[in-house]
MDAnalysis code that builds the backbone (N, CA, C; Angstrom):
import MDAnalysis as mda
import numpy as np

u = mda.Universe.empty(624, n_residues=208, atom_resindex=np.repeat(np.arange(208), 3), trajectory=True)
u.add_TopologyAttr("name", ["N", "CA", "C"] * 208)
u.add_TopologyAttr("resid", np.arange(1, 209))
u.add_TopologyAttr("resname", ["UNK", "UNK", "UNK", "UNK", "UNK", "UNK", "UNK", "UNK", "UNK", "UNK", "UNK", "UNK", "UNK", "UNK", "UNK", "UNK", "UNK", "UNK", "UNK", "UNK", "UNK", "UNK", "UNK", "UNK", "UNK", "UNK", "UNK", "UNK", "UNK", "UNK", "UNK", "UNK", "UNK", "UNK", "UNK", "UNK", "UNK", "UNK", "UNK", "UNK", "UNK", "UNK", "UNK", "UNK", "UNK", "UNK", "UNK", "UNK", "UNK", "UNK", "UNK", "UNK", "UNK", "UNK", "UNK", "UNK", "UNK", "UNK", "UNK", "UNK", "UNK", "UNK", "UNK", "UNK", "UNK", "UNK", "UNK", "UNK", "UNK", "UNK", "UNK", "UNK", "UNK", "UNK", "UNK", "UNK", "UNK", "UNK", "UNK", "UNK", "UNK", "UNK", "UNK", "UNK", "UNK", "UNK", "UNK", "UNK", "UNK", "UNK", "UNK", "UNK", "UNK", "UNK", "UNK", "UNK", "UNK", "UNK", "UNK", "UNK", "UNK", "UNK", "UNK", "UNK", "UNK", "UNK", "UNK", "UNK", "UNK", "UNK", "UNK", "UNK", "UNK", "UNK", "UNK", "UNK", "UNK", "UNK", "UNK", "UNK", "UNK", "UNK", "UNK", "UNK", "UNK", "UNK", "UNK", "UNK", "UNK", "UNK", "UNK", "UNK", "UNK", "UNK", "UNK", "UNK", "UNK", "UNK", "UNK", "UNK", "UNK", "UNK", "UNK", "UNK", "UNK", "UNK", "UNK", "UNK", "UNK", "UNK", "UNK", "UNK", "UNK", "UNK", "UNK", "UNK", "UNK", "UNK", "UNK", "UNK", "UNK", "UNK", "UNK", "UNK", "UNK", "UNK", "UNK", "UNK", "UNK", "UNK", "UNK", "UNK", "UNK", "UNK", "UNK", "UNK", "UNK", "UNK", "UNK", "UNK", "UNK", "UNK", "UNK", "UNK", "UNK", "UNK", "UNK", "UNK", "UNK", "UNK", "UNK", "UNK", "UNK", "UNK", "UNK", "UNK", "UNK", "UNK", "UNK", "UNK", "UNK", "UNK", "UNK", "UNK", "UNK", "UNK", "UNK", "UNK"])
u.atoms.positions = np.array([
    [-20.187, -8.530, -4.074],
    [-18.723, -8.628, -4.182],
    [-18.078, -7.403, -3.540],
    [-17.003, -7.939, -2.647],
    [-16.651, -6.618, -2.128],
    [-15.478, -5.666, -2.829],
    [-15.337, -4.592, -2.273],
    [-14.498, -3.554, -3.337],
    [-13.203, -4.090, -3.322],
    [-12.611, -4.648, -2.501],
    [-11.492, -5.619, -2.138],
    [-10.986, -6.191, -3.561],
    [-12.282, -7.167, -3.946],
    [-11.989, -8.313, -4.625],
    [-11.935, -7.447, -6.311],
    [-13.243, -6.723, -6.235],
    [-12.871, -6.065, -7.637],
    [-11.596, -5.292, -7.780],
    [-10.955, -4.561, -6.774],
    [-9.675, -4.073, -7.079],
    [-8.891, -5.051, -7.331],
    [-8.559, -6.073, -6.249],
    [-7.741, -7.392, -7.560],
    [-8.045, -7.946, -8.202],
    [-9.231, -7.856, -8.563],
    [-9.592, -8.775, -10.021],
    [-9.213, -7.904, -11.633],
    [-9.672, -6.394, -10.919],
    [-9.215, -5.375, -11.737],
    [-7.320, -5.090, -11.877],
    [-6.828, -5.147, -11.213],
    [-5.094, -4.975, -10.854],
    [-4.628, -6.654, -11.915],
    [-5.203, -7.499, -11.643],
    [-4.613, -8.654, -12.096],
    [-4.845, -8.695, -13.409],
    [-6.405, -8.384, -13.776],
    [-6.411, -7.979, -15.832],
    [-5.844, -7.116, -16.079],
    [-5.521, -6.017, -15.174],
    [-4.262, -4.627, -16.459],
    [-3.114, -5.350, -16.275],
    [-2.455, -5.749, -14.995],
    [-1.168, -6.576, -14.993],
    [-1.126, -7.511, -16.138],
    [-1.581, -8.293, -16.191],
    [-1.909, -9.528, -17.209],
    [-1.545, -8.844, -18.823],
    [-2.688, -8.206, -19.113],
    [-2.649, -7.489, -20.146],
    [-1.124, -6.370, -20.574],
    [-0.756, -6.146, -19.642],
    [0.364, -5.102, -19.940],
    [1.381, -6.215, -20.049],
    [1.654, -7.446, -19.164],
    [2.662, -8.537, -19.564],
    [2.669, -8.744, -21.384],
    [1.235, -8.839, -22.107],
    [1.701, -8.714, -23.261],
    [1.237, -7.637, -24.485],
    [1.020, -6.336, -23.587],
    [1.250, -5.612, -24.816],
    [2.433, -4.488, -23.587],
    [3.458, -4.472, -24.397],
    [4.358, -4.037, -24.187],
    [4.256, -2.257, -23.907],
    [3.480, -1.900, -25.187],
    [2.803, -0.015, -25.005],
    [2.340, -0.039, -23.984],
    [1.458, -0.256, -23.139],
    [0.827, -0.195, -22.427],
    [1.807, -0.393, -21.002],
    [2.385, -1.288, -21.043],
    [3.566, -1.093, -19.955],
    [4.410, 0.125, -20.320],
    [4.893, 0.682, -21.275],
    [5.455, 1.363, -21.414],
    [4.929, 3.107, -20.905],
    [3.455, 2.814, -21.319],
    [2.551, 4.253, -21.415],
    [2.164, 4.569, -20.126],
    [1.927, 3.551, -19.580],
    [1.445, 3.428, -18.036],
    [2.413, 2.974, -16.509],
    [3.469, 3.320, -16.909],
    [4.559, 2.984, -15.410],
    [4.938, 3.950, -15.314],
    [5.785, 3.846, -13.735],
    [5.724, 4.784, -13.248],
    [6.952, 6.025, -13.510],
    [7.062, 6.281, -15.027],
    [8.533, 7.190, -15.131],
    [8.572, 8.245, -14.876],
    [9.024, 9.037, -13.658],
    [9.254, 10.366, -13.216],
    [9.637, 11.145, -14.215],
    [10.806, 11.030, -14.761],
    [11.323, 11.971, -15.817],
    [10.147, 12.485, -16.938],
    [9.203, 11.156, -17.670],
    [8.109, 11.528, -18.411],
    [6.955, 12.264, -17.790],
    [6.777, 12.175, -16.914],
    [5.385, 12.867, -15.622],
    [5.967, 14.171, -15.863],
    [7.595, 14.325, -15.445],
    [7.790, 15.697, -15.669],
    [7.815, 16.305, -16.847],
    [8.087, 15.500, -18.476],
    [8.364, 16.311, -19.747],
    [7.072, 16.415, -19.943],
    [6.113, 15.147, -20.144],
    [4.910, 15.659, -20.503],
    [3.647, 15.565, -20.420],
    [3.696, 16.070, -18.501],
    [2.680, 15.905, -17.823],
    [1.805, 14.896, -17.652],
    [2.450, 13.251, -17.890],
    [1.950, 12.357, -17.675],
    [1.775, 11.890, -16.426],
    [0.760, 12.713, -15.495],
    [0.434, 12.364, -14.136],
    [-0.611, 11.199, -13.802],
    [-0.991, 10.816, -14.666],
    [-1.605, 10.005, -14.431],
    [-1.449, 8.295, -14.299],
    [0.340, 8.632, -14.207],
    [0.979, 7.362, -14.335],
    [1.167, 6.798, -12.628],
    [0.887, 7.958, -11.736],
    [0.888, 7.702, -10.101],
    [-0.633, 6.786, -10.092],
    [-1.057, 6.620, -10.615],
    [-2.678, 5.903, -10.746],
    [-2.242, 4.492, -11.578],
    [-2.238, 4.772, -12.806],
    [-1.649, 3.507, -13.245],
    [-0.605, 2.627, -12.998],
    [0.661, 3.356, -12.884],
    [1.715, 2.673, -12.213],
    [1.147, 1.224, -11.269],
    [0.109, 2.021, -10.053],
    [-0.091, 0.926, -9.396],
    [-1.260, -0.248, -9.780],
    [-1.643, -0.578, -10.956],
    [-2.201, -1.470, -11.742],
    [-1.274, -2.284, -12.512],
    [0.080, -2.064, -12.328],
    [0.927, -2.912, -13.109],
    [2.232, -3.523, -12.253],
    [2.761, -4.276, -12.561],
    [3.336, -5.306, -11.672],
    [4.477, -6.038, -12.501],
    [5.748, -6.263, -12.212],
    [7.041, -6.878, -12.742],
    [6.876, -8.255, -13.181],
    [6.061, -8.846, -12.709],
    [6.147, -10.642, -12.972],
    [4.956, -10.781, -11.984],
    [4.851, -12.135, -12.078],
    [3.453, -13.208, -11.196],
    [3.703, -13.068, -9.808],
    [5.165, -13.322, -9.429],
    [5.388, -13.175, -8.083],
    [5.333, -12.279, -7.459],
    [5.274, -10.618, -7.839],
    [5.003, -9.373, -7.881],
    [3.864, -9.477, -7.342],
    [2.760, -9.246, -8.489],
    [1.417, -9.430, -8.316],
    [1.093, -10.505, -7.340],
    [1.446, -11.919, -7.194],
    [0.874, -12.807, -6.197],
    [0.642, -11.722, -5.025],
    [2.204, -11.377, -4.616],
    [2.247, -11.245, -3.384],
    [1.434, -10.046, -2.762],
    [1.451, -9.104, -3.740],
    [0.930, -7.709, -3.093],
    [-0.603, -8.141, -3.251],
    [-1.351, -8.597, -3.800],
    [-2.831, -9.152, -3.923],
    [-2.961, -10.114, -3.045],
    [-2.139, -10.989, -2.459],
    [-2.632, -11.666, -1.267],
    [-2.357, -10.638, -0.223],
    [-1.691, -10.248, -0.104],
    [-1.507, -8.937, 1.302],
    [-3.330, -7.914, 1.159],
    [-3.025, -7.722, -0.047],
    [-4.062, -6.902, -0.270],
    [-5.798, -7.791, 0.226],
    [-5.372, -9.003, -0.243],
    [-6.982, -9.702, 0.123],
    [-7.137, -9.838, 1.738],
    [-5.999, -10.397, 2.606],
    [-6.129, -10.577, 3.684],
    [-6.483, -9.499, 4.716],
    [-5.828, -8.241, 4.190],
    [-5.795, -7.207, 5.080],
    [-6.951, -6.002, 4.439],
    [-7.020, -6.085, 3.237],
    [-7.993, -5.478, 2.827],
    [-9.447, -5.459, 3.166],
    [-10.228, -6.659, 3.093],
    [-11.406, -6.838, 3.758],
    [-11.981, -6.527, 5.060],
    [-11.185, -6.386, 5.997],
    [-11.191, -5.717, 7.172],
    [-11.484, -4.078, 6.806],
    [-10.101, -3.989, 6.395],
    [-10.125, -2.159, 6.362],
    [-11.797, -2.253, 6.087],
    [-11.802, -2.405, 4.819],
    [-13.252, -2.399, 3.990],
    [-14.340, -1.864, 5.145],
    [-14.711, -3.349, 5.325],
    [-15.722, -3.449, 6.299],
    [-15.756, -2.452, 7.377],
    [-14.364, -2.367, 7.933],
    [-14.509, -1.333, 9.298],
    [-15.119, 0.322, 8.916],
    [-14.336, 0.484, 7.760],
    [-14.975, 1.608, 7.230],
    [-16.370, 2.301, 7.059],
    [-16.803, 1.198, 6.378],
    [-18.520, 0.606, 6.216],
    [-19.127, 0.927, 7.510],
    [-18.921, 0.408, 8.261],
    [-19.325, -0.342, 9.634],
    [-19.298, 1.323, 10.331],
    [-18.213, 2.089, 10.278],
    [-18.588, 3.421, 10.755],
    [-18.630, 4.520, 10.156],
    [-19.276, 4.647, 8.448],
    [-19.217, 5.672, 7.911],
    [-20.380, 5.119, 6.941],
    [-20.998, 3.922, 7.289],
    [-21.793, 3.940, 5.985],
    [-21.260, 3.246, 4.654],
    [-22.183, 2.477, 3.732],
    [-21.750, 1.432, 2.892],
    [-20.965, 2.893, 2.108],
    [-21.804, 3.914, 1.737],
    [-21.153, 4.508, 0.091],
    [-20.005, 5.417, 0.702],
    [-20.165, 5.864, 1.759],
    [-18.830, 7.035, 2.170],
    [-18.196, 5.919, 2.898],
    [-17.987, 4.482, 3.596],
    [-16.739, 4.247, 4.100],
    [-15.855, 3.414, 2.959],
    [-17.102, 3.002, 1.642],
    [-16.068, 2.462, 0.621],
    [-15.388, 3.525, -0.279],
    [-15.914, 4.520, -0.543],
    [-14.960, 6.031, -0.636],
    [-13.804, 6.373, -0.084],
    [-13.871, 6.520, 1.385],
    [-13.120, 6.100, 2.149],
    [-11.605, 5.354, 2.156],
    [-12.432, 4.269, 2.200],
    [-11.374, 2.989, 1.489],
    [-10.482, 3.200, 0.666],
    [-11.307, 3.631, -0.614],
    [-10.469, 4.124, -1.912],
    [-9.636, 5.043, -1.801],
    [-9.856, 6.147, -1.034],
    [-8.573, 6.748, -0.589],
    [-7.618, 6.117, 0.302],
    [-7.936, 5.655, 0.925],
    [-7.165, 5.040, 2.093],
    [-5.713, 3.835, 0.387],
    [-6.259, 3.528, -0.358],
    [-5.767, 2.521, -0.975],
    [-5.372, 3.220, -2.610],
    [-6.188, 4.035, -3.111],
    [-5.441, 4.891, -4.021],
    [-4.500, 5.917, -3.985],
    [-5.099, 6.867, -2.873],
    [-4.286, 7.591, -2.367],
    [-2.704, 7.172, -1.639],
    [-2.817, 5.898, -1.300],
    [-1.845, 5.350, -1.053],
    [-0.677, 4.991, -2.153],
    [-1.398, 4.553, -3.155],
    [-0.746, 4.288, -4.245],
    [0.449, 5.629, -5.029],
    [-0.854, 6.630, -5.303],
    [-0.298, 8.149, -5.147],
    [0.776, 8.628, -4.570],
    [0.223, 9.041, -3.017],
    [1.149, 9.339, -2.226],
    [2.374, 8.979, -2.077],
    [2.487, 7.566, -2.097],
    [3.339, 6.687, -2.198],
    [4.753, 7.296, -2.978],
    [4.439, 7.339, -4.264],
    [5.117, 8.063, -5.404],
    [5.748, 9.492, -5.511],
    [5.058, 10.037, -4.127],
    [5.435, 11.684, -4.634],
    [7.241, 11.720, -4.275],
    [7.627, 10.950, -3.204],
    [8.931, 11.745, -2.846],
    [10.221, 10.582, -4.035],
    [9.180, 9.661, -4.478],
    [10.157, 9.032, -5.896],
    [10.212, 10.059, -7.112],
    [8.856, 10.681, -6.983],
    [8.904, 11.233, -8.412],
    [9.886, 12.426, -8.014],
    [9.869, 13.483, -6.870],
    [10.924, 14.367, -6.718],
    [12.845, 13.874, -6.790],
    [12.760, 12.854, -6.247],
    [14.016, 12.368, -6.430],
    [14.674, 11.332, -7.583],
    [13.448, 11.464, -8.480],
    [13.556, 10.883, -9.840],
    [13.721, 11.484, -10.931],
    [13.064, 12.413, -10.794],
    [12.497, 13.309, -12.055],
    [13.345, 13.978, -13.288],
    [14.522, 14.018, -12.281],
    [15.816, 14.104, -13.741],
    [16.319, 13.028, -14.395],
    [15.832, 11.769, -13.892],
    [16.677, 10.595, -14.517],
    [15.724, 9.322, -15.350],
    [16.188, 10.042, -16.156],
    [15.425, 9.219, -17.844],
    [15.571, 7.448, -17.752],
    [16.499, 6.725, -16.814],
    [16.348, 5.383, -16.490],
    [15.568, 4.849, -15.396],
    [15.301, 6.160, -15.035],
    [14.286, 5.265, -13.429],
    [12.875, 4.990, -13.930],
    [12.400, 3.256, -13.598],
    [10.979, 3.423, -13.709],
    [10.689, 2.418, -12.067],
    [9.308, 2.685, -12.041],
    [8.868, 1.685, -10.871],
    [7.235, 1.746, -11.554],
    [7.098, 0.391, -10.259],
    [5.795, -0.049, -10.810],
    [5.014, -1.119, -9.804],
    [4.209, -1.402, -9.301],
    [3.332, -1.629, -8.201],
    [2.376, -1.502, -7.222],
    [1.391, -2.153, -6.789],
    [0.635, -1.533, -5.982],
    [1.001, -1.164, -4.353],
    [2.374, -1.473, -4.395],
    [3.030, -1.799, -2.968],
    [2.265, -0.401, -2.051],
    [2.514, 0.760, -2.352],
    [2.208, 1.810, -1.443],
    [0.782, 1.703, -1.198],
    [-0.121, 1.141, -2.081],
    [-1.564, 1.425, -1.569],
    [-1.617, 0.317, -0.675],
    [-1.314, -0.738, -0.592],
    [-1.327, -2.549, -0.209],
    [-0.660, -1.396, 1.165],
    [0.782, -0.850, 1.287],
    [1.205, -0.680, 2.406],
    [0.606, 0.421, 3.697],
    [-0.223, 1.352, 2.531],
    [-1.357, 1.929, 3.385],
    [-2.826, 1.012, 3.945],
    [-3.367, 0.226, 3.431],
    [-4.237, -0.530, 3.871],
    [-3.863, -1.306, 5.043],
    [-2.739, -2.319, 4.754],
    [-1.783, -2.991, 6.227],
    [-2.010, -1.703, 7.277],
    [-1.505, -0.519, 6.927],
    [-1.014, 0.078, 8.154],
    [-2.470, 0.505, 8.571],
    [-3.530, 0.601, 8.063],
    [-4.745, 1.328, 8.628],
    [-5.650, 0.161, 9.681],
    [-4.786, -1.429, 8.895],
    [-5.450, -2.720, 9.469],
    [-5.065, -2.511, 10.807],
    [-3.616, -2.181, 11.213],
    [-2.529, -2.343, 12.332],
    [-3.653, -1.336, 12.984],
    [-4.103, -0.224, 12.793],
    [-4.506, 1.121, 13.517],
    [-5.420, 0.285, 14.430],
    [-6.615, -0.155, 13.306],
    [-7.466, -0.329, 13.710],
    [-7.324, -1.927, 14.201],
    [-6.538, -2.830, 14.175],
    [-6.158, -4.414, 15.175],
    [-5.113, -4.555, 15.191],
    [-4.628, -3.394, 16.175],
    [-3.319, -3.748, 16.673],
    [-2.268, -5.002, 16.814],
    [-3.249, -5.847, 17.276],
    [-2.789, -6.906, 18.041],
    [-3.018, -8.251, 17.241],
    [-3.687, -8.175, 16.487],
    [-3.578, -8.742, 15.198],
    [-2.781, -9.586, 14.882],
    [-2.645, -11.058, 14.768],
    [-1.372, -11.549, 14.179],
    [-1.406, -11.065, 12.619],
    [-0.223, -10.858, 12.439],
    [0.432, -10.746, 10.831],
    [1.476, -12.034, 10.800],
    [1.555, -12.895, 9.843],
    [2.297, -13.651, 9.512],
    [2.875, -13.704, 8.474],
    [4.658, -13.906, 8.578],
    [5.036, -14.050, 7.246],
    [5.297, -15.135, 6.516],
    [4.792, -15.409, 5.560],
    [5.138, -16.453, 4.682],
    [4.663, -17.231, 5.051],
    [3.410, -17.050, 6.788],
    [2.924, -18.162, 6.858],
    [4.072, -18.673, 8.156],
    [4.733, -18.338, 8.089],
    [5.626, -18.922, 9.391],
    [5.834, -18.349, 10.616],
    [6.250, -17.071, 10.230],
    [6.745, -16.157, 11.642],
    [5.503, -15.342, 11.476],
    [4.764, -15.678, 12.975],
    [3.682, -14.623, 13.041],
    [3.918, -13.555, 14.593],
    [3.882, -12.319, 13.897],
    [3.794, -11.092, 14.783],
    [2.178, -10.415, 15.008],
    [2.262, -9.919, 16.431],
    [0.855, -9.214, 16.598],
    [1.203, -8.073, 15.253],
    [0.137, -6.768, 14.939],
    [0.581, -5.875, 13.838],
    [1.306, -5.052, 14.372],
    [1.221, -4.302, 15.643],
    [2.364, -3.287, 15.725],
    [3.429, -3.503, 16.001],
    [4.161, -4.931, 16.602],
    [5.161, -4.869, 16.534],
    [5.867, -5.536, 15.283],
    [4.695, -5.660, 13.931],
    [5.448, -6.123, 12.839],
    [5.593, -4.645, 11.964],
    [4.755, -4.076, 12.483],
    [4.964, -2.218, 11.827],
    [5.941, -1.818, 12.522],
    [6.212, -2.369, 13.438],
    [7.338, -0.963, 13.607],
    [8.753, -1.603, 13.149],
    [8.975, -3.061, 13.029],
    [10.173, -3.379, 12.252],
    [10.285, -3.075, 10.604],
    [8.830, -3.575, 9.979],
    [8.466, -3.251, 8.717],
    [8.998, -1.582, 8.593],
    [8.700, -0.587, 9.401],
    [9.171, 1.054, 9.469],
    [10.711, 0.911, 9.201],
    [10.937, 0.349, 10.235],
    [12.873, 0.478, 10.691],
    [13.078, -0.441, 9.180],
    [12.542, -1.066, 9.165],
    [13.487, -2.117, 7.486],
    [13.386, -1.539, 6.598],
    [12.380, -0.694, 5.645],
    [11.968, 0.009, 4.918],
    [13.016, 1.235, 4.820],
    [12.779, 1.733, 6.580],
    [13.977, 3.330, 5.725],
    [15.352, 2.916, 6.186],
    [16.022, 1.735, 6.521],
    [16.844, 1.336, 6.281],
    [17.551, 0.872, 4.745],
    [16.484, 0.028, 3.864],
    [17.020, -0.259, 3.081],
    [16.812, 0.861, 2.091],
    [15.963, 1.859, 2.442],
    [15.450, 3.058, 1.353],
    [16.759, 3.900, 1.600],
    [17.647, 3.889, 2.744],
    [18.593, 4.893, 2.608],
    [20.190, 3.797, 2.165],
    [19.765, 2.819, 2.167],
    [20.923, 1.636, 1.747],
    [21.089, 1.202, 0.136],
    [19.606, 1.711, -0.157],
    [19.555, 1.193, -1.960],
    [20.296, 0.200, -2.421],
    [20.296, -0.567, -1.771],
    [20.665, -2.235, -2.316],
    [19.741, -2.862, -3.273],
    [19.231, -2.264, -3.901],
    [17.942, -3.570, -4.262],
    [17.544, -2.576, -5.391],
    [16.287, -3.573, -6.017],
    [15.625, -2.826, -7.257],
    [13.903, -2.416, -6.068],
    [14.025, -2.394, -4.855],
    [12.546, -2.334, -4.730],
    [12.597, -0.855, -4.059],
    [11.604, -0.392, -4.395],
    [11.273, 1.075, -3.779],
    [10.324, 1.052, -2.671],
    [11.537, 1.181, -1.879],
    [11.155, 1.140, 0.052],
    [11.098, 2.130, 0.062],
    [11.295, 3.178, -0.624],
    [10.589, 4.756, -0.302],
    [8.823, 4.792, -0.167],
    [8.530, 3.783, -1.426],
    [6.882, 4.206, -1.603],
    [6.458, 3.072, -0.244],
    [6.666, 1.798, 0.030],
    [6.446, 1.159, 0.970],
    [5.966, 2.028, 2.931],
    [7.131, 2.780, 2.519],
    [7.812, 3.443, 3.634],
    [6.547, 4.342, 3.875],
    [6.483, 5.319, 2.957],
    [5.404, 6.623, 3.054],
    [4.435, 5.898, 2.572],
    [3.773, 5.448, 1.547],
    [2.379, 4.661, 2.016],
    [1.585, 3.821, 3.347],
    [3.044, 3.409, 4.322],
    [2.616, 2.746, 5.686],
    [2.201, 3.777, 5.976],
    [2.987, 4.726, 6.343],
    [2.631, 6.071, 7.089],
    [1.143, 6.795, 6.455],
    [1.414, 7.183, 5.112],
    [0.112, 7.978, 4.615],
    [-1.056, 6.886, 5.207],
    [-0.735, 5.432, 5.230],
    [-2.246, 5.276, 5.331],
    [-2.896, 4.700, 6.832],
    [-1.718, 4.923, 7.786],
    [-2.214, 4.607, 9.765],
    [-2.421, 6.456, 9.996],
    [-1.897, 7.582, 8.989],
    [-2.153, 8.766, 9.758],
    [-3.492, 9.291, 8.683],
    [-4.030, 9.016, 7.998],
    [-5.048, 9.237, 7.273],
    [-5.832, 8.371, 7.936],
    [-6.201, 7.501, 8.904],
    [-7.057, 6.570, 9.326],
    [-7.126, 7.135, 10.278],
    [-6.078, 7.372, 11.018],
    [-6.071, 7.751, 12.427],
    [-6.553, 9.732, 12.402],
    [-6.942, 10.330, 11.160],
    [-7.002, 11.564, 11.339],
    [-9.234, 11.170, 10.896],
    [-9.636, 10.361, 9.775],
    [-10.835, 10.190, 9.324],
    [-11.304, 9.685, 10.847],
    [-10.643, 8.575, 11.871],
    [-11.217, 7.689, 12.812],
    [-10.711, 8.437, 14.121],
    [-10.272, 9.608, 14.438],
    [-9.562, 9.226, 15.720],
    [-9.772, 8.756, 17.342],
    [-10.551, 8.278, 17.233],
    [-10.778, 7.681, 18.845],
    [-10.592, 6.512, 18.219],
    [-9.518, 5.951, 17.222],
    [-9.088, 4.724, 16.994],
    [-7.555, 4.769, 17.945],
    [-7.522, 6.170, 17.984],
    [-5.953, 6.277, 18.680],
    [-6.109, 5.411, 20.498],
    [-6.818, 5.560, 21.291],
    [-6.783, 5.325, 22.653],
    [-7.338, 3.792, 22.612],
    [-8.220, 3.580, 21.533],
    [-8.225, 2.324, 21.440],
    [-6.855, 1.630, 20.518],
    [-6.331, 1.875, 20.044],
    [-5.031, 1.373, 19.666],
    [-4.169, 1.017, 20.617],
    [-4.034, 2.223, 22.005],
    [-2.681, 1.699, 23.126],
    [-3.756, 1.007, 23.756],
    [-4.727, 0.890, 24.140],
    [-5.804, 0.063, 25.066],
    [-5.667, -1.419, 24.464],
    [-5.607, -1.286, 22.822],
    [-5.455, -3.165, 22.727],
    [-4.125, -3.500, 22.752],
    [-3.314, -2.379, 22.660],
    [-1.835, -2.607, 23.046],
    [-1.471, -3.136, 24.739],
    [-2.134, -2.298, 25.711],
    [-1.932, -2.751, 26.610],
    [-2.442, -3.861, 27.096],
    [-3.877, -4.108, 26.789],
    [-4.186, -5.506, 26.779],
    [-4.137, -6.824, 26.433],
    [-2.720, -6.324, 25.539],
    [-2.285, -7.603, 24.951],
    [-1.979, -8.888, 25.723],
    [-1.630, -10.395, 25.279],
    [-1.147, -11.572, 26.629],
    [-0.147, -11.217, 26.600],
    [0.910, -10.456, 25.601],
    [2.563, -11.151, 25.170],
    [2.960, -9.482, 25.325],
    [2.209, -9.046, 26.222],
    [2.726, -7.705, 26.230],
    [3.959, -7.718, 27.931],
    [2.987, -8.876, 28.643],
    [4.477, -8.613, 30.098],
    [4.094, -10.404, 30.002],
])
């Protein structure tokens, strides 16, 4: 079984479980203000094991299955089964993490903010997929399909658009810096992924 599948099989029983015990949602999301009173850091870890509703979870676990297994494997494939699934885990926890740091600074005084999702690690894995298959269709919803970099670089522009527009309840901050933490953490562990990146760029059909 690959590490893929146990991370959502694992993400979908704490989700599940925190839908009905309420403490546990409470103890484990992501509240800046509490991280800061009393050193509950370990909520940048949990946070992303918990999820708002089904449609929440659907979506970031199918992103996560499709694009995940790749990363996986590629990792594997050039670092070895036990250090490229290590690897991985940073590439996808650390994402989760990272994700969080510039919420928790711009949170941290305000006792109503919470968030909660795996979005930043899911959005570092996508972006390490894009590194490494550029050209890649990504499809949304199944309908509109883009090669990956030119669905990353609108996914970029939409993200810190709506992160500086705050229309919404979703935190396009962690989206935003998890893409990034996880194509420049790939591209710093892999880098002769970089010349092969503009090489499948230029070789694209739909490029002229």
């Amino acid at each position: 079984m690959s590490v893929t599948i146990i991370l959502i099989i694992i993400t979908v029983g704490i989700s599940w479980y925190a839908w009905q015990n309420a403490g546990i949602m409470h103890k484990w999301i992501f509240h800046p203000f509490s991280v800061q009173r009393d050193n509950s850091w370990y909520r940048f870890i949990t946070s992303g094991f918990l999820h708002a509703d089904f449609t929440h979870l659907l979506f970031n676990m199918l992103t996560l299955y499709f694009f995940g297994d790749a990363v996986e494997r590629t990792f594997m494939m050039l670092f070895g089964p036990t250090t490229g699934i290590l690897l991985y885990l940073l590439v996808y926890i650390g994402g989760i993490v990272v994700a969080d740091i510039p919420t928790y600074i711009k949170h941290r005084n305000d006792p109503a903010y919470r968030a909660l999702g795996a979005s930043g690690g899911v959005s570092s894995v996508v972006f390490s997929s894009i590194l490494f298959y550029p050209t890649s269709d990504i499809c949304l919803y199944f309908l509109l399909c883009l090669p990956g970099f030119l669905l990353g670089v609108l996914y970029i522009i939409y993200s810190y658009y709506q992160d500086k527009r705050m229309g919404d309840n979703i935190n396009h901050s962690a989206h935003l810096v998890g893409a990034i933490y996880g194509f420049v953490l790939s591209l710093l562990l892999v880098p002769q992924a970089l010349p092969n990146f503009f090489q499948q760029i230029a070789s694209w059909d739909g490029l002229f």
